[in-house]
C-alpha positions, 0 to 999 in steps of 0.5 A: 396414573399411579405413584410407581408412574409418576416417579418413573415419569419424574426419574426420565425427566431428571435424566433427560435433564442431567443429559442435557445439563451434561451436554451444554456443560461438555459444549462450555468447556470446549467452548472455553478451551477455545478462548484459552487458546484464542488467549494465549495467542493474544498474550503472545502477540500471534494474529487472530483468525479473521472468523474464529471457529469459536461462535460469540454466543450470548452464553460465552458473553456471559461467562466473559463478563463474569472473568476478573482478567483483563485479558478477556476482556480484550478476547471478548471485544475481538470476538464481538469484532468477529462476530459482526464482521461475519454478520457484516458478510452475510453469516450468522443473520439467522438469529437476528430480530427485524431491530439488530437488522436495522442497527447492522445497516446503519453500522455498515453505513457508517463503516463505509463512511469512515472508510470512504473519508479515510480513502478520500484522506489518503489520496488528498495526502498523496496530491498534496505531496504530488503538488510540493514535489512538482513545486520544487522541481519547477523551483530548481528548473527555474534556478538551473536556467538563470545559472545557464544565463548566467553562465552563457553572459560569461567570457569563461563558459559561453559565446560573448557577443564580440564580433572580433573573437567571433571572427577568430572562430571561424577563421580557426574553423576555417583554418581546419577545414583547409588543413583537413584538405591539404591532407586528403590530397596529400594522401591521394594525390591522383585525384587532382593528377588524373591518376598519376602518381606522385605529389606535384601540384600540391595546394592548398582547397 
């Protein structure tokens, strides 16, 4: 191979490498446009997507830790979060070793721990308020029956066990009773006459 060959040979090598070097610096900007506007809405206070179309590669990790903004930081830990929730899913498992395999089935684990001991929190919170809730009401059940009692043994608001007033009801009842009657035959008539008309023979049931 002559020299005219190899520096020929040398030049596609160059070129195929600023192509690439071009490619992967095209792919970078993008790629940190796309933290800026993940940024931006984080300094506004907007929700970030769940699965973000930024994918938190070991390369954008890099260009992260080296940003002196704390604001990053924050970005990077919600991309990190996004990343291993998709891993937790089942995406983005192609690139992982038999060791990150492992470290995501033991961060499940614990996930579920923590989310079984927050659930089992929730509803122990809610018996208990379920339990104090039933106490006071059988609190003031028991209260409204000593006043019902209470009010009962009284002369103003229940029966008293007297047997003169007693009989004084039933009279009076009784008193009503027959006044209803009287009534009824003063306003039918015929039904103590045979059908006559007329008031004769008027008395009392």
């Amino acid at each position: 191979m002559t020299g005219s060959d190899n520096s020929v040979e040398s030049e596609k090598t160059a070129n195929q490498m600023l192509k690439e070097a071009l490619e992967k610096m095209e792919k970078m900007r993008l790629e940190m446009n796309e933290m800026q506007i993940v940024l931006a809405r984080a300094q506004k206070g907007q929700e970030l997507p769940v699965t973000p179309t930024l994918q938190p590669d070991r390369q954008i990790m890099r260009l992260a830790t080296f940003c002196v903004s704390g604001k990053i930081a924050i970005v990077v830990k919600w991309l990190m979060v996004a990343s291993v929730h998709r891993q937790r899913t089942g995406e983005d498992m192609s690139g992982l070793s038999l060791q990150e395999l492992c470290h995501l089935q033991e961060n499940i684990s614990e996930s579920l721990d923590e989310i079984r001991e927050r659930k089992y929190h929730v509803i122990k919170t809610q018996t208990d308020t379920c339990r104090k809730k039933v106490k006071n009401l059988e609190k003031r059940h028991g209260n409204l029956v000593l006043d019902l009692e209470a009010k009962s043994e009284d002369p103003k608001y229940g029966v008293v066990e007297n047997e003169g007033q007693y009989n004084s009801a039933m009279a009076f009842a009784n008193g009503v009773h027959n006044l209803y009657a009287f009534r009824l035959q003063s306003l039918h008539p015929n039904l103590q006459n045979g059908g006559e008309f007329g008031s004769r023979n008027l008395r009392l049931a």
